[in-house]
N, C-alpha and C positions, 0 to 999 in steps of 0.2 A: 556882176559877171564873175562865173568860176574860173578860178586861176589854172592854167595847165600844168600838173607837175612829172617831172622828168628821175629817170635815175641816173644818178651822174659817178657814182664811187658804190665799190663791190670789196668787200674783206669776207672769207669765210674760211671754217673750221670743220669738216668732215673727216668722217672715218679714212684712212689714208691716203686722205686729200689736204694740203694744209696751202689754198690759198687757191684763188681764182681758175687758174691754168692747171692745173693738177685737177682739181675739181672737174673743170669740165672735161680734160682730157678721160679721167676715170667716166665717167659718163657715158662719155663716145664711145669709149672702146668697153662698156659692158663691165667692168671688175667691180668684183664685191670688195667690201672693205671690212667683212665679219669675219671674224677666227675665235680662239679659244678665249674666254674670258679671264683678262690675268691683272683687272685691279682689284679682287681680293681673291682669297680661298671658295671656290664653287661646287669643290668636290662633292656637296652632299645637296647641293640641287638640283632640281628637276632640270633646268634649264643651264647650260652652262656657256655660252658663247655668245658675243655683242659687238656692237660696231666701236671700236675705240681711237682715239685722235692719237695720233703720233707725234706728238711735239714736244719739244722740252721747252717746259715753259722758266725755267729761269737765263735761258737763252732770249725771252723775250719780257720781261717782268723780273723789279729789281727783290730784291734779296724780302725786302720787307713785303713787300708786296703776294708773294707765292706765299708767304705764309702767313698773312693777316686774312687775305681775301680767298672767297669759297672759290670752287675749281666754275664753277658757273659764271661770276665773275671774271673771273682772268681771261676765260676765252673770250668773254663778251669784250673785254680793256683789247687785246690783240685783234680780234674781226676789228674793232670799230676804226684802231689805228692804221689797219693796211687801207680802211674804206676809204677815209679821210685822205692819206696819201693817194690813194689811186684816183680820188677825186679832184686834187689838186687843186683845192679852193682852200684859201688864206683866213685862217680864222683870224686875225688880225682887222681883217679888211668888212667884216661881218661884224653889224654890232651882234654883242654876245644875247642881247635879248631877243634875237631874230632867229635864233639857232634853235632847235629842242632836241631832246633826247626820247624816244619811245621805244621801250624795250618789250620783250615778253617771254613769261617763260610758266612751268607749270608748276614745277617744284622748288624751284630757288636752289638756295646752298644748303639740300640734304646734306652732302657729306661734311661739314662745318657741324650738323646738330645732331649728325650720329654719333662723330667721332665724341663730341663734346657729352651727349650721353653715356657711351661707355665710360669716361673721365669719371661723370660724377656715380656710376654704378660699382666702378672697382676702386674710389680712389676718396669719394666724397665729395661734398655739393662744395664746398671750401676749394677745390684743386680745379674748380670749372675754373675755365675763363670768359670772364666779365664782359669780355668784347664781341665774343661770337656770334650774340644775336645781330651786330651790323654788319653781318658776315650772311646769314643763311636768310635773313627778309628777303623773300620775292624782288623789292626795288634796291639791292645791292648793286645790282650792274649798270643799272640806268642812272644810278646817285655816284657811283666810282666814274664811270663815263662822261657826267657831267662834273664831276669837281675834277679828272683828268684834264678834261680841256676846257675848262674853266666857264662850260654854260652855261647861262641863266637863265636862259627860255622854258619854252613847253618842257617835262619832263614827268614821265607819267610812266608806271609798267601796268602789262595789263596778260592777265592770268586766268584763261579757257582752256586751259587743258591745254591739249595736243593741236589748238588751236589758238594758242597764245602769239607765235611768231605772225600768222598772216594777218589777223587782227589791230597786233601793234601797227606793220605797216600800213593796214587799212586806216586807220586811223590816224599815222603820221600823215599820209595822201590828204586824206579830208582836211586834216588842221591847214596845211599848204594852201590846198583849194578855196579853203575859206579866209584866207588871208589872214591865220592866225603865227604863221611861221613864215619863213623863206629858205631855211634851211632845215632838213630834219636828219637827226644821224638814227636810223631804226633796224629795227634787228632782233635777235632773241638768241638765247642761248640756254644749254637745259645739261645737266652730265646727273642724270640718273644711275651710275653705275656704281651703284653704293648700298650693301648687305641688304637692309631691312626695304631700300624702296625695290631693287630688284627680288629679294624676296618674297616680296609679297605678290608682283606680277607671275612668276614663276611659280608660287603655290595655288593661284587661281588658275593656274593654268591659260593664262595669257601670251606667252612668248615659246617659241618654234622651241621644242627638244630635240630635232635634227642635230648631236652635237656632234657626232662623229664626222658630217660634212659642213661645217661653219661657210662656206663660202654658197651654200645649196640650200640656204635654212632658209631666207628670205623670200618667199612664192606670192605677191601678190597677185590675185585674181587667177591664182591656178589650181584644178582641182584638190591637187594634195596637200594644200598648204595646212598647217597644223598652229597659226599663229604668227603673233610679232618677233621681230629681233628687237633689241632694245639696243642705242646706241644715243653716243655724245656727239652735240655740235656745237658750233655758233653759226651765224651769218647775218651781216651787218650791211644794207646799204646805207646811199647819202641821199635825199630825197632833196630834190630842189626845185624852188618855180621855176617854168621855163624861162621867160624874158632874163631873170637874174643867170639862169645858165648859159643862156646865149650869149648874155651881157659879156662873159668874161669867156666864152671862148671855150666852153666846159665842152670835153671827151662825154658824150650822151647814148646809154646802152638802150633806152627804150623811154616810154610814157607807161605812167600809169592811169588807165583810164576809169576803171570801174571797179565795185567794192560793191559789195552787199551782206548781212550777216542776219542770220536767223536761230531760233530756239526750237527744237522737236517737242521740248514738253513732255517726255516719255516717261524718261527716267534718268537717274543718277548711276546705275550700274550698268546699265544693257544700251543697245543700239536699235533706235525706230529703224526698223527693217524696210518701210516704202518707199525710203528718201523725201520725201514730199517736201516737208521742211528745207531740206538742203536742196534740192531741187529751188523751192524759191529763194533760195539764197546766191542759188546762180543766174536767176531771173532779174535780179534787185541790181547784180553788179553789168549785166547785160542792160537793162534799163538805163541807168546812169551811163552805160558809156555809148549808148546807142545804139548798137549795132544787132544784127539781126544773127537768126545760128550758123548762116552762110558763112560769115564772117570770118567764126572760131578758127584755126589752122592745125591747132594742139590744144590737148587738154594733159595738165601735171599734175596725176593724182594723186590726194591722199595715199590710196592703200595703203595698208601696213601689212596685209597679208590675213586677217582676219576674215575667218569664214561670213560674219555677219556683217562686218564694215564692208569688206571690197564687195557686195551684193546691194549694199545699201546706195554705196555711192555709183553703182552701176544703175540701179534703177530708178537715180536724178538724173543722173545724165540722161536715161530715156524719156523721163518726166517732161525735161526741158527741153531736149533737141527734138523728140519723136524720131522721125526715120532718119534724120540728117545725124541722129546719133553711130550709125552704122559706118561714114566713113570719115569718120573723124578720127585720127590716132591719137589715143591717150596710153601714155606710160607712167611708170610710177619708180620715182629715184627708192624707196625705201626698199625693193631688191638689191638695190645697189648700198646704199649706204645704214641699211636698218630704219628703227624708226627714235629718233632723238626727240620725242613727248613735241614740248612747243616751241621746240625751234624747227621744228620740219617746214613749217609756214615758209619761214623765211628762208630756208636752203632751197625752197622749190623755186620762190622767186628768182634765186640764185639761178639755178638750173631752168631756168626759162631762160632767160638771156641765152643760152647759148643757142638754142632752134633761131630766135629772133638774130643774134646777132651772127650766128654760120649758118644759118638753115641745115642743122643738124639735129633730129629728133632721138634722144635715147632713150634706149630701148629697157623692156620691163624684163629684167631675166633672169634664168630659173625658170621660166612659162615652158613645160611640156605636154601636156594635158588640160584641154580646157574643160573648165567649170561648163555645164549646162547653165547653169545660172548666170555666169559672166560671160557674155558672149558676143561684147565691142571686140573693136581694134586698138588690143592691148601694145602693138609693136613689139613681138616676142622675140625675145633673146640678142637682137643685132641693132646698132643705129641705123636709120634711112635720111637720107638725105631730102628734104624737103623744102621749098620757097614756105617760112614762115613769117608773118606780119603781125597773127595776132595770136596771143597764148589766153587758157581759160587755166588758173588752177584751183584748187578746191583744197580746204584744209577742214576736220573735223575732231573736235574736244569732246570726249568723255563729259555725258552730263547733258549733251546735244546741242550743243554750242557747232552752227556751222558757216564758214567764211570762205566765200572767190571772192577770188581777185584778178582783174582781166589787165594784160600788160598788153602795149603793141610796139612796133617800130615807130619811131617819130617818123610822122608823113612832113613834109614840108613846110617850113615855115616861110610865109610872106616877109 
């Protein structure tokens, strides 16, 4: 028999949002968290503004720490410890081989292997430092996370692009389910704001040159939109079996009930423009969890504001709902907070909790003009108030890697 598993602890990290309440409050109330881009010099890019985190981190990370470990890491070390706190379960009381860590990200600690490259471009291979590589690996957060609180379970990162965060969690759920954990701390984290990776997005011309209006750049699924914002996060839940969260009395935002992931097979540069693929990728996590398209209450999209993406993921969701696609509200936080590569997964799960646990849907804004081609209920510009039970969200990696994940309210327990 499959184990039910719960989310019991929330820590995250978005653009001028730094922690659960702030997060959802920006949400509600519609604010962008994009402005001028000011961690390095952008003057001579195409693209110059991004969603960046406002924290000082030696306010939360000790002295060695802010300067050993990549900026990917330390948000992922901070989400995981607000999660853990907000979860209120005794790692003490947990044998430690019950616990695991599942992270995801897409780039790991670029800024660790750029910096580290200009070192040996202007200085010589001699003035590198030796240590950086345990710094910018892909599994730095998920290996700092677990030698932090000392776990020895599951531990795994797993890196699909810009569907690295909902993955991980999908995959921390199933480990639960199958009675391979009891506790999971999962999450992802991504700070792509760094010369050479944002450069390169900006000379493909991938991300909004809106710069003059940073708070107006983000237009998922709206006629004019002209591309991504590019932005940092983390977001870190505690995944836990039921019975054991019930056990001790655990504070419960919702269940996880369904998971599916699929490959387009397309390409490595471009976006299958039918959705089909993702389309059954929402079919796979509706299958597992049961439920019919009636069901659905909200959909947290993807978007990122992409002419080819928000079309593609419009025309799964027709794929799979047919005409019940028409009144179903789907919004997309990356108007609101940019698009942070693979940690967007996991900020969305984030921001589903709040419809499930206010019945408050945030709204997709910047939407003044719609697409002939995108032509759901986006929920433009305002939250709505709504009784939600069950969330679908959708995440999609570069490469055609695509993952839903369906959350709901815990119904009752006998």
């Amino acid at each position: 028999m499959y184990k039910r598993v719960v989310i019991t602890g929330v820590g995250v990290l978005a653009p001028k949002s730094v922690g659960k309440t702030q997060f959802w409050k920006t949400l509600q109330e519609g604010k962008s968290g994009i402005s001028k881009l000011s961690r390095f010099d952008s003057s001579n890019y195409r693209s110059r503004i991004a969603g960046e985190i406002d924290i000082n981190i030696s306010d939360q990370l000790s002295y060695k720490k802010t300067h050993r470990l990549s900026l990917f890491s330390q948000l992922a070390l901070i989400a995981a410890k607000d999660a853990i706190e907000d979860s209120q379960f005794d790692l003490m009381k947990v044998p430690t081989e019950d616990i695991g860590v599942v992270f995801g990200t897409a780039a790991g600690g670029m800024d660790k292997a750029e910096k580290e490259h200009d070192v040996m471009r202007e200085k010589g291979l001699q003035r590198v430092n030796p240590l950086f590589t345990a710094a910018y690996i892909p599994n730095a957060a998920s290996g700092e996370v677990s030698v932090e609180f000392d776990i020895k379970g599951l531990n795994l990162t797993i890196s699909t692009a810009c569907s690295s965060g909902a993955n991980a969690i999908g995959y921390a759920f199933e480990s639960i389910r199958h009675g391979k954990a009891t506790i999971v701390i999962a999450g992802a984290a991504e700070t792509p704001l760094n010369p050479l990776t944002y450069g390169a997005f900006s000379i493909a011309h991938q991300l909004s040159a809106l710069n003059d209006f940073p708070d107006q750049a983000a237009r998922p699924f709206e006629r004019n939109r002209d591309g991504m914002v590019l932005s940092e996060g983390s977001a870190v839940i505690i995944l836990e079996e039921l019975k054991h969260a019930l056990a001790r009395d655990a504070k419960i935002y919702a269940e996880v009930v369904g998971y599916g992931v699929t490959a387009d097979a397309y390409s490595m540069q471009t976006l299958e423009p039918t959705g089909g693929s993702a389309s059954r990728a929402i079919d796979l996590a509706m299958k597992m969890a049961k439920l019919n398209h009636d069901d659905i209450d909200y959909i947290c999209a993807h978007a990122v504001g992409s002419l080819l993406g928000d079309r593609k993921e419009t025309n799964a969701i027709k794929k799979s709902f047919k005409d019940y696609a028409y009144g179903i509200p789907i919004s997309s936080i990356k108007s609101m907070i940019g698009h942070p590569f693979g940690a967007s997964g996991a900020l969305q799960v984030v921001a589903s909790l709040l419809p499930i646990n206010r019945n408050i849907i945030p709204p997709t804004i910047n939407f003044d003009i719609k697409d002939p081609e995108c032509d759901l209920n986006y929920v433009p510009n305002s939250a709505i108030k709504k009784k939600v039970n069950t969330v679908l969200l959708n995440s999609f990696g570069l490469g055609g890697n695509n993952a839903s994940l369906i959350i709901k309210k815990l119904d009752k327990v006998s």
